[in-house]
N, C-alpha and C positions, 0 to 999 in steps of 0.2 A: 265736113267741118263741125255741124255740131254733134255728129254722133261722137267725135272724138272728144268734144269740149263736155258732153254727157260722159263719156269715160271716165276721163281727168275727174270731175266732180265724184261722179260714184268710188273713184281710188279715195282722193281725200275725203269723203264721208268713213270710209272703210276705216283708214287708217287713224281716224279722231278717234270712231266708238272703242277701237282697239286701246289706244293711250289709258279713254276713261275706264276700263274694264282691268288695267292691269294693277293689280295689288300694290298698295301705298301702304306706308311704312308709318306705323301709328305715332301720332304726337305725343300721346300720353302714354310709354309703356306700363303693359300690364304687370303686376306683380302678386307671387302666392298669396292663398289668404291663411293670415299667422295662425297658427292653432292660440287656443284655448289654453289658459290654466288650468289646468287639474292635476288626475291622479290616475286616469284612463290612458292604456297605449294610445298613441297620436296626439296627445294632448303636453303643453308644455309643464314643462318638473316644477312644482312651484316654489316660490320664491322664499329662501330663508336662507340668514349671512350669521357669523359669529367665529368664535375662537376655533379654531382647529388645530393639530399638531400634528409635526413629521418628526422621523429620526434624522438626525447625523451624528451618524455611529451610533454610539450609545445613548445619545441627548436628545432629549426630546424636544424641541424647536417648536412656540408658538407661532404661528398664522391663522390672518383673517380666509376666510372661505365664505364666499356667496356661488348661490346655486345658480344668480345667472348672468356668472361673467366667467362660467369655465369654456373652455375655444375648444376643447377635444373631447370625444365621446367619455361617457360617464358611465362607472355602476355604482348604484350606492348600494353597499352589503349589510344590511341589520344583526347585528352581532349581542353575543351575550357569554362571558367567560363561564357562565354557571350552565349553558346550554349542552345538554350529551352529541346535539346533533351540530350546535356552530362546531363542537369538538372534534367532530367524526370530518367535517366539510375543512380544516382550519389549513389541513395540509394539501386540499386541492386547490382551494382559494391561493394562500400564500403564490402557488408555482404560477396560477393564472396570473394574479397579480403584476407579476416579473416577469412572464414573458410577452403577455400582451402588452405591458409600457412602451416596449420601443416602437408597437403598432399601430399605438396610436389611443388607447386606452387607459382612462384611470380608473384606480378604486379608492374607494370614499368608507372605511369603517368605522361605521354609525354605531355606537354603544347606549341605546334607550335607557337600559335599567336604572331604578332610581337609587334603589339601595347600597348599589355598590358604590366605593370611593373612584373616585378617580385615579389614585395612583394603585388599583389594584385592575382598573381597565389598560391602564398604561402597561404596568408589566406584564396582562396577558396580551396584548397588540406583538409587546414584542419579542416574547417566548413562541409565541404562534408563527413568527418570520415575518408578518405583513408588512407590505411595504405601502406605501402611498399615503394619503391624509387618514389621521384618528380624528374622530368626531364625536366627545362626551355628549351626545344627549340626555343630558340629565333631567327635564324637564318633560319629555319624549316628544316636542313640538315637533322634530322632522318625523319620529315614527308618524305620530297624528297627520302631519301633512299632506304625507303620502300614502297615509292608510293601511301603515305596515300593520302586521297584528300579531305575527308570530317571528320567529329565528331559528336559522337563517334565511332570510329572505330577501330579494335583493329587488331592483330600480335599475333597469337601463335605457340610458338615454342618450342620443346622436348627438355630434356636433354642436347641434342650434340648438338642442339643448331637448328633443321630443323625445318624448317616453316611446320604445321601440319593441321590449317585452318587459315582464314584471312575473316574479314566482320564486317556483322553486330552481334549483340549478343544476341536479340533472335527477334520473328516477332511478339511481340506487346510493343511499345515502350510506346503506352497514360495507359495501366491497367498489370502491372506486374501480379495480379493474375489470367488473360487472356490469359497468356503464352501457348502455345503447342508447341511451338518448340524452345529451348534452345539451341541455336546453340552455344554458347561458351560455355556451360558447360557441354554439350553432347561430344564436342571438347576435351573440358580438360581431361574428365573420361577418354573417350578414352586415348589421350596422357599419363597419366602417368598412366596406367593398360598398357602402350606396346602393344596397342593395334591400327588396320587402324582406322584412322576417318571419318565416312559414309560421311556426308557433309563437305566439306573443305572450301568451301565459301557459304555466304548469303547474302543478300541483305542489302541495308545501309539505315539507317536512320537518314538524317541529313542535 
């Protein structure tokens, strides 16, 4: 009798430390820790809002643009109509442009120069084919923000809005169908498949 009544006890000793030992479901869930502003891959695109324009058809349509309340991956492309190299880049861009849209992709062309008019950025946006937001930076506060310095150079950044690569866009600027190395669009797959992106920067041409 009481080696059985010592059993019973040794079972339910067993089966308490068992309950305390089995993993509890935290009260306070854990959450990422938010990147950073800046201007470094991994760090968040920083913050600047203002006039922007799109076409329909021919017309050029004002809208406000802030940098962070866009919901879908981003590139911002630094452009310059007086550039030999945005010119050499304007017909690879344009096709990215259009075909990654329905993938989930925007482009943002950012126009720095101070000299030039505005309606002389508008007609080269739209001689060049580009589709998506124009962005007169005339003041160059987004070039300075993001610490562009040359053209064409671009910004891309994920969903949530994190710098993912930043450069050049790919390493032969004089013969597109000489390309082997696609650096912004090798970027982009990555980015929106959720995926790391092998090179996060490359070299500029400009």
């Amino acid at each position: 009798m009481v080696r059985t009544t010592l059993l019973m006890l040794a079972l339910v000793t067993s089966v308490s430390l068992a309950e305390d030992k089995a993993p509890q479901e935290s009260k306070t869930p854990t959450t990422a820790k938010t990147p950073k502003v800046g201007t470094a891959v991994g760090n968040l695109v920083p913050h600047f809002k203002g006039e922007a324009w799109t076409f329909n058809g021919d017309k050029a349509v004002k809208q406000e643009f802030d940098s962070h309340k866009t919901t879908r991956a981003t590139v911002y492309v630094f452009m310059s109509q007086t550039c030999p190299f945005c010119k050499v880049y304007q017909k690879r861009l344009a096709e990215m442009a259009k075909s990654y849209k329905a993938k989930g992709l925007d482009f943002v062309m950012v126009y720095p120069t101070r000299k030039t008019s505005q309606e002389k950025k508008v007609a080269y946006h739209k001689t060049a084919g580009f589709s998506g937001v124009f962005y007169n930076d005339k003041d160059a506060s987004i070039a300075k923000a993001l610490k562009v310095t040359k053209t064409p150079e671009v910004v891309l950044a994920n969903a949530k809005r994190v710098i993912t690569f930043r450069g050049g866009i790919d390493d032969n600027p004089r013969n597109a169908d000489a390309v082997k190395k696609p650096h912004l669009k090798n970027a982009a797959d990555a980015t929106l498949a959720g995926k790391p992106v092998k090179v996060t920067t490359a070299p500029l041409y400009g």
